[in-house]
MOPAC internal coordinates of N, CA, C and O (Angstrom, degrees):
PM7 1SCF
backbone

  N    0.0000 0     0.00 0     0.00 0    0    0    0
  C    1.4457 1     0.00 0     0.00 0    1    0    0
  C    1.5190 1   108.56 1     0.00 0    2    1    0
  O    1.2310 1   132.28 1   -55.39 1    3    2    1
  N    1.3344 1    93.90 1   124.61 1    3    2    1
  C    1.8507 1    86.22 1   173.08 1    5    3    2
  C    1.3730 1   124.68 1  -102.25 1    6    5    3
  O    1.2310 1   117.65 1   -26.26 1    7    6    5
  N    1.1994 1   122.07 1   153.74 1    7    6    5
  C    1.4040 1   145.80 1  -160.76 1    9    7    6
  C    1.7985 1   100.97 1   -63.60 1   10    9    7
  O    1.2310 1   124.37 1   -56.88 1   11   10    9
  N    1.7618 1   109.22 1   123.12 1   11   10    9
  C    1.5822 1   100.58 1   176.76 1   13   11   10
  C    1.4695 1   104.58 1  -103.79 1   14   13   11
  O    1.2310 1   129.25 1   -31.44 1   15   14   13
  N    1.2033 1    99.79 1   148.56 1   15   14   13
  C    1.7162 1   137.96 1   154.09 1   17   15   14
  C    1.5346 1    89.34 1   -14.13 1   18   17   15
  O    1.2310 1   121.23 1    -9.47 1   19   18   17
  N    1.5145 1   115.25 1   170.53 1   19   18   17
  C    1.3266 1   127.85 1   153.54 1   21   19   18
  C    1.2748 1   105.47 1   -74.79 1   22   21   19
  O    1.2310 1   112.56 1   133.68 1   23   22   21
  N    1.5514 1   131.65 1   -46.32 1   23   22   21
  C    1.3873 1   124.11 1  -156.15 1   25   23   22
  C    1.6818 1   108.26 1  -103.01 1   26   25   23
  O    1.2310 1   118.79 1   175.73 1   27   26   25
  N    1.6253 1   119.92 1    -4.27 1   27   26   25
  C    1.2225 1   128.34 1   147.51 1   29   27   26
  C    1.6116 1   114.97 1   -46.65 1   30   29   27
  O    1.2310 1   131.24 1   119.78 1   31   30   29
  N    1.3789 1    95.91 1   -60.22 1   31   30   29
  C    1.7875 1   112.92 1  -172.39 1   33   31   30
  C    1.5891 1   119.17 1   -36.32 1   34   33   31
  O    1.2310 1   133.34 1   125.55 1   35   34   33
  N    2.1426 1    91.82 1   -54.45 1   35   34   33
  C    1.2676 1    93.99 1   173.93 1   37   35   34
  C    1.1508 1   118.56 1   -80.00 1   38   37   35
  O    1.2310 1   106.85 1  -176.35 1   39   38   37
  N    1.3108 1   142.08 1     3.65 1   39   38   37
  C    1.1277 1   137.18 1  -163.39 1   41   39   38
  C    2.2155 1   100.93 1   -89.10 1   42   41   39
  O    1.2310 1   137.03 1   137.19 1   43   42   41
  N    1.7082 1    84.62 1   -42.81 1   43   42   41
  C    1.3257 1    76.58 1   179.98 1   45   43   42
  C    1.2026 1   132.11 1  -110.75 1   46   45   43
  O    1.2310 1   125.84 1  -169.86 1   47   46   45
  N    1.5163 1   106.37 1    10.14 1   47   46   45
  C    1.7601 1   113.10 1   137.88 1   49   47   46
  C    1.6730 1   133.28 1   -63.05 1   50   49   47
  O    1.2310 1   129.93 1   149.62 1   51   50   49
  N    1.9866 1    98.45 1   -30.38 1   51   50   49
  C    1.2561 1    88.81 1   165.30 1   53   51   50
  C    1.7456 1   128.31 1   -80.07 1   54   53   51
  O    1.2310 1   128.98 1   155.42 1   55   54   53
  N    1.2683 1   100.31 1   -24.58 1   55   54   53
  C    1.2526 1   113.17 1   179.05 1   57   55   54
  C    1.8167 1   124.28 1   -62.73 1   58   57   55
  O    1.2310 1   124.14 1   153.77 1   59   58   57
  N    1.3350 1   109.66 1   -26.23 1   59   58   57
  C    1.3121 1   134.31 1   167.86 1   61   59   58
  C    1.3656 1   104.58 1   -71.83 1   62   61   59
  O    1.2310 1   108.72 1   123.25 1   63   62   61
  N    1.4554 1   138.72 1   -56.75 1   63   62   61
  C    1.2756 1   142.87 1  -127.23 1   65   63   62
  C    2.0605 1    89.24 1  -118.66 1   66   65   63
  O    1.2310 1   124.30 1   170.43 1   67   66   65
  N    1.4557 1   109.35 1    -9.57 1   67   66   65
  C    1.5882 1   107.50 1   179.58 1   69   67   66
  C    1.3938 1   102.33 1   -93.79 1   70   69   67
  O    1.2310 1   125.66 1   118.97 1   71   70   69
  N    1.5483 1   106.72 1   -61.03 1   71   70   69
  C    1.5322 1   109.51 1   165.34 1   73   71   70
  C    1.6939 1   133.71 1   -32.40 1   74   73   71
  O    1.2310 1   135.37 1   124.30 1   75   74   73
  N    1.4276 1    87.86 1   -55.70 1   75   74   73
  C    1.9357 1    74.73 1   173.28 1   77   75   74
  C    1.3935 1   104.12 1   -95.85 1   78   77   75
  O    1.2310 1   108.91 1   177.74 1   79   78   77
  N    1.5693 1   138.37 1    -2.26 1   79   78   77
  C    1.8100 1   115.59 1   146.84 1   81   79   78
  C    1.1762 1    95.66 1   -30.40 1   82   81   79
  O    1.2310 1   114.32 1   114.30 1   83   82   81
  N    1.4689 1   128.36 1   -65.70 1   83   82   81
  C    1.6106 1   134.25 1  -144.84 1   85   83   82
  C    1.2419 1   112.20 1   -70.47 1   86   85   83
  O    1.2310 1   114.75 1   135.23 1   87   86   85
  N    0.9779 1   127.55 1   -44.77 1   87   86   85
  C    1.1553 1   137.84 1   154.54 1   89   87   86
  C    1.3877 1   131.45 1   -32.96 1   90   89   87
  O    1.2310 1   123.63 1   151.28 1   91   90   89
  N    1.1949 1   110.64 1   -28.72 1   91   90   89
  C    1.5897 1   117.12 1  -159.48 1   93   91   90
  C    1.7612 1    84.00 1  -115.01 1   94   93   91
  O    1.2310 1   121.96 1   165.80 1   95   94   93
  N    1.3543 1   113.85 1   -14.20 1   95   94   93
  C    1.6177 1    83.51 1  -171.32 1   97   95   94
  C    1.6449 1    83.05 1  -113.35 1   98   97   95
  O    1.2310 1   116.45 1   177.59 1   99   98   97
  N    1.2034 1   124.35 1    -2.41 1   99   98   97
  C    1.6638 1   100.21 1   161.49 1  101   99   98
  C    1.3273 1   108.20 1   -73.69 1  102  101   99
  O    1.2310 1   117.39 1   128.14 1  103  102  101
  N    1.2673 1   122.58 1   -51.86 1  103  102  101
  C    1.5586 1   113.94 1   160.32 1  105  103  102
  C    1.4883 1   128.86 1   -14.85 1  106  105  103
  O    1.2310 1   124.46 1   131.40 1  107  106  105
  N    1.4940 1   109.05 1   -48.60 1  107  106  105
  C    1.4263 1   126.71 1   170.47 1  109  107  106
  C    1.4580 1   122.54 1   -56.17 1  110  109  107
  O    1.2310 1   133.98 1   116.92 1  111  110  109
  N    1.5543 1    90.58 1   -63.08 1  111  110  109
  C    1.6518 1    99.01 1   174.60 1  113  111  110
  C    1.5007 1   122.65 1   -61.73 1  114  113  111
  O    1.2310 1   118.79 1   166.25 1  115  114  113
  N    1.5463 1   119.92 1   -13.75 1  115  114  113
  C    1.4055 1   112.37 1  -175.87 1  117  115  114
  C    1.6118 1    96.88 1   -88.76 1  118  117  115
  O    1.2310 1   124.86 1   139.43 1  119  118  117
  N    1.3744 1   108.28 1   -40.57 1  119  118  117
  C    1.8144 1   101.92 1  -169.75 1  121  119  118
  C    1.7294 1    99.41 1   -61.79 1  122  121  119
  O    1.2310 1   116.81 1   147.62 1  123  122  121
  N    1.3711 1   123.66 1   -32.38 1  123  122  121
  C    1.6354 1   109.55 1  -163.28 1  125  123  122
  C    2.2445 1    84.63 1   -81.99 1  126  125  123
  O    1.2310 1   112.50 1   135.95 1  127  126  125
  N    1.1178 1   131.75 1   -44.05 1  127  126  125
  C    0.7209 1   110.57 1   157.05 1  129  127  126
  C    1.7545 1   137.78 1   -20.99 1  130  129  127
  O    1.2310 1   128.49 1   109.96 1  131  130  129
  N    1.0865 1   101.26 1   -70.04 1  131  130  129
  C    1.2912 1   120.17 1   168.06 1  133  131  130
  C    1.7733 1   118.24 1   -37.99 1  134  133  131
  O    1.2310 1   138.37 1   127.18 1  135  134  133
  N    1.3904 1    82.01 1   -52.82 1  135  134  133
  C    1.9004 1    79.83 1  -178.46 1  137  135  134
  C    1.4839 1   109.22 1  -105.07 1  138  137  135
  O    1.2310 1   103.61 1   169.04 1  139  138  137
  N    1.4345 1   147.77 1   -10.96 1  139  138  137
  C    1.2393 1   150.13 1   150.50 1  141  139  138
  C    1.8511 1   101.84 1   -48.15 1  142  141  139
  O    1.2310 1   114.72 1   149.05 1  143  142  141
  N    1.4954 1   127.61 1   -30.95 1  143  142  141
  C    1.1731 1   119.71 1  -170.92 1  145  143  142
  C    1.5436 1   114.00 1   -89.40 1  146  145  143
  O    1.2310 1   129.56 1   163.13 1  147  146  145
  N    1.2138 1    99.17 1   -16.87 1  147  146  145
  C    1.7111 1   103.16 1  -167.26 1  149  147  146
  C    1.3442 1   120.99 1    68.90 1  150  149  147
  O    1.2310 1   130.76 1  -144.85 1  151  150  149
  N    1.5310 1    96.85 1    35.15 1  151  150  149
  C    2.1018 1    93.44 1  -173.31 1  153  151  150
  C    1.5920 1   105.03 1   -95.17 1  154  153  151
  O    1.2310 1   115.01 1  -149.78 1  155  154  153
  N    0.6934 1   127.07 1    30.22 1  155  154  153
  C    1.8411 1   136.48 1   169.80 1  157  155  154
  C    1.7039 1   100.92 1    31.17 1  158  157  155
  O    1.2310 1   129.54 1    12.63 1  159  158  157
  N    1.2612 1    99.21 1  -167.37 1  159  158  157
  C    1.3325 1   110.00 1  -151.06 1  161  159  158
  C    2.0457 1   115.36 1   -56.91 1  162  161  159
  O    1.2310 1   134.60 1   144.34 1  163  162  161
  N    1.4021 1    89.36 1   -35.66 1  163  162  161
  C    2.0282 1    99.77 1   179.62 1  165  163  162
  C    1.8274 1    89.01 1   -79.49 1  166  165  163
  O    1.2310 1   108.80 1   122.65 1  167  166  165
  N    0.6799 1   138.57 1   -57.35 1  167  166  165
  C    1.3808 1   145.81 1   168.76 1  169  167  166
  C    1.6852 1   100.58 1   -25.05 1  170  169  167
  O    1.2310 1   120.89 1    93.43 1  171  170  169
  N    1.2485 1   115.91 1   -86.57 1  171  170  169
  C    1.0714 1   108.76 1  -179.61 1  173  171  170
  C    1.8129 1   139.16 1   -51.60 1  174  173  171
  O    1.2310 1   131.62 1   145.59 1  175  174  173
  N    1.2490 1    95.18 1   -34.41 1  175  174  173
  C    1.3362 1   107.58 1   146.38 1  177  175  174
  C    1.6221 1   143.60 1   -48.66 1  178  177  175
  O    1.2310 1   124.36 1   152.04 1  179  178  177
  N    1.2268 1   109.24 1   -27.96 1  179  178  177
  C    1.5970 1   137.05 1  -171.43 1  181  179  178
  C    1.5093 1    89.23 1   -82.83 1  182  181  179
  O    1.2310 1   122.39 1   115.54 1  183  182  181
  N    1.6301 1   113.03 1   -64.46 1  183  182  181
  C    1.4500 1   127.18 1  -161.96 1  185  183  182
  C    1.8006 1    94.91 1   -64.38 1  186  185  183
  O    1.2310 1   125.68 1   120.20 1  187  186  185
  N    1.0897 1   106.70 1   -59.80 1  187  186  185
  C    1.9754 1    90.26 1  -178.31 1  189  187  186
  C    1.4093 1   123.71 1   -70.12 1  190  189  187
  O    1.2310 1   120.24 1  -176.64 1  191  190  189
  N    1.2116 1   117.15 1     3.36 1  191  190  189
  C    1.1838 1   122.67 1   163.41 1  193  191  190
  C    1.0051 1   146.62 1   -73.77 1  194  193  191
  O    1.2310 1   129.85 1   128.98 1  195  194  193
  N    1.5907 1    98.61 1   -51.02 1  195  194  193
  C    1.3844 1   134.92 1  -174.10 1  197  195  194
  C    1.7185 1   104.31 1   -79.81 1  198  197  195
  O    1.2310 1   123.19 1   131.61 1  199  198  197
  N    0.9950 1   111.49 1   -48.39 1  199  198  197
  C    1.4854 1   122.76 1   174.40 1  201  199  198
  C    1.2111 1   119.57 1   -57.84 1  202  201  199
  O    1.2310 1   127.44 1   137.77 1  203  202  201
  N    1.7889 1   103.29 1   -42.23 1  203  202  201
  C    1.8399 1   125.75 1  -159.67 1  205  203  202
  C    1.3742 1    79.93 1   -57.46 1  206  205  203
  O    1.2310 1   114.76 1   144.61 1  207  206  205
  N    0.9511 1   127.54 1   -35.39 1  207  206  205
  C    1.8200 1   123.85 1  -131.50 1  209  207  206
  C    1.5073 1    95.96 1   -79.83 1  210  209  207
  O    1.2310 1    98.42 1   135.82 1  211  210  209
  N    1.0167 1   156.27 1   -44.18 1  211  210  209
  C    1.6698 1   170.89 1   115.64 1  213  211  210
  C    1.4739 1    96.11 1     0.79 1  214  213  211
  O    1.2310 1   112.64 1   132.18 1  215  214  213
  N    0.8595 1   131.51 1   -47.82 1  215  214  213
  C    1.8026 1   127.41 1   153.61 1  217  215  214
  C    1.3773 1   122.53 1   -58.59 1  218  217  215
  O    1.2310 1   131.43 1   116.67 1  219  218  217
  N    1.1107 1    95.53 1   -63.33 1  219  218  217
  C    1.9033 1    98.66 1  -178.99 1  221  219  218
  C    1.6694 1    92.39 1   -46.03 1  222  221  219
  O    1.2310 1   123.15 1   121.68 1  223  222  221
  N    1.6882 1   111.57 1   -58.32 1  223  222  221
  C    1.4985 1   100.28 1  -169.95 1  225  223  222
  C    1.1932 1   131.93 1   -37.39 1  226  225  223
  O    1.2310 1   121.57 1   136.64 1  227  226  225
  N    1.4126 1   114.60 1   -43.36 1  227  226  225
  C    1.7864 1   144.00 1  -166.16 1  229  227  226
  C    1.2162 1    83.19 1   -49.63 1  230  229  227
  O    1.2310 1   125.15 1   105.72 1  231  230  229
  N    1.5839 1   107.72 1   -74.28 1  231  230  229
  C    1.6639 1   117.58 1  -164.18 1  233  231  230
  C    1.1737 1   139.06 1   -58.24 1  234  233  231
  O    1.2310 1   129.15 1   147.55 1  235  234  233
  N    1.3947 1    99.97 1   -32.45 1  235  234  233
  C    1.4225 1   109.93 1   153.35 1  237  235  234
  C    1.3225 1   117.04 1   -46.18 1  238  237  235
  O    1.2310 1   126.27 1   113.31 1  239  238  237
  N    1.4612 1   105.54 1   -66.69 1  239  238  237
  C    1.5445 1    98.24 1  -177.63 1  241  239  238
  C    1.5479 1   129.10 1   -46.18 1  242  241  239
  O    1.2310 1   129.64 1   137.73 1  243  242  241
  N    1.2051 1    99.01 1   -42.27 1  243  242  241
  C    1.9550 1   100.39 1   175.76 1  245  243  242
  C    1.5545 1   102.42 1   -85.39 1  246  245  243
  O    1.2310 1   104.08 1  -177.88 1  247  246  245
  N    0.7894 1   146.95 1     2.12 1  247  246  245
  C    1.6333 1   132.95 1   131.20 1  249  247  246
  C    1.6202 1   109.73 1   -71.01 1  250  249  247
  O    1.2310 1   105.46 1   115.04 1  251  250  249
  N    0.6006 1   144.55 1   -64.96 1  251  250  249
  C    1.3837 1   149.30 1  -179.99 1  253  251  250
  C    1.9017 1   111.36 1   -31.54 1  254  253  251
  O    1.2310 1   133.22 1   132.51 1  255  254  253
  N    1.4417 1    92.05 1   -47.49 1  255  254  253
  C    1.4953 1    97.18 1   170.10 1  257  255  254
  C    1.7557 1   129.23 1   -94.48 1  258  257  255
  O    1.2310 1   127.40 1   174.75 1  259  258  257
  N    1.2879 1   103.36 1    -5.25 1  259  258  257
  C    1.4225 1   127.99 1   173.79 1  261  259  258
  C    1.9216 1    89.66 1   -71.43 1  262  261  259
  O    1.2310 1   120.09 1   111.58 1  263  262  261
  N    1.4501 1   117.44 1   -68.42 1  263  262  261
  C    1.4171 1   128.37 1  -177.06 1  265  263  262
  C    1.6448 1    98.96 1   -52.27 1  266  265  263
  O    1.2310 1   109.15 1   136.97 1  267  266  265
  N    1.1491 1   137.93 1   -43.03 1  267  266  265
  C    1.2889 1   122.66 1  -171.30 1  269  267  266
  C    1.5981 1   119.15 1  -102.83 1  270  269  267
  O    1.2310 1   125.62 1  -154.72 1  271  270  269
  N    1.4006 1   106.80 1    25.28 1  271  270  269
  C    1.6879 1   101.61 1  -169.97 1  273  271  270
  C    1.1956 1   106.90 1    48.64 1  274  273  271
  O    1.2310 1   101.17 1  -117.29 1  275  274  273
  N    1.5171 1   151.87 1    62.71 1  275  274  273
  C    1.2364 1   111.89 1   155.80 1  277  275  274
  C    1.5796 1   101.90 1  -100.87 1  278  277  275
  O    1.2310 1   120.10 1   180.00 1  279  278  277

């Protein structure tokens, strides 16, 4: 592993620490989703799923590239 820059560092502390803000408030927005719609329990399930999945993707990808050096 090589040694970062000062302005590397922040780049990818901020980049870590913006991403899962985002994360956590799409999280947010699907549950008020969820219960602002009245879609009950299969309902709610569908909605974190379907959505989750655009997350799982993200993450995948930066594991994916963590495993391949890029």
């Amino acid at each position: 592993m090589t040694e970062l820059s000062g302005i590397e560092l922040f780049e990818e502390i901020a980049m870590f620490l913006g991403v899962g803000g985002l994360v956590l408030y799409m999280l947010y927005v699907m549950y008020r989703l969820a219960q602002e719609s009245g879609a009950g329990r299969f309902g709610s399930l569908v909605i974190f799923l379907s959505l989750g999945l655009g997350i799982v993707g993200f993450a995948s990808k930066s594991v994916i590239q963590l495993f391949m050096q890029v």
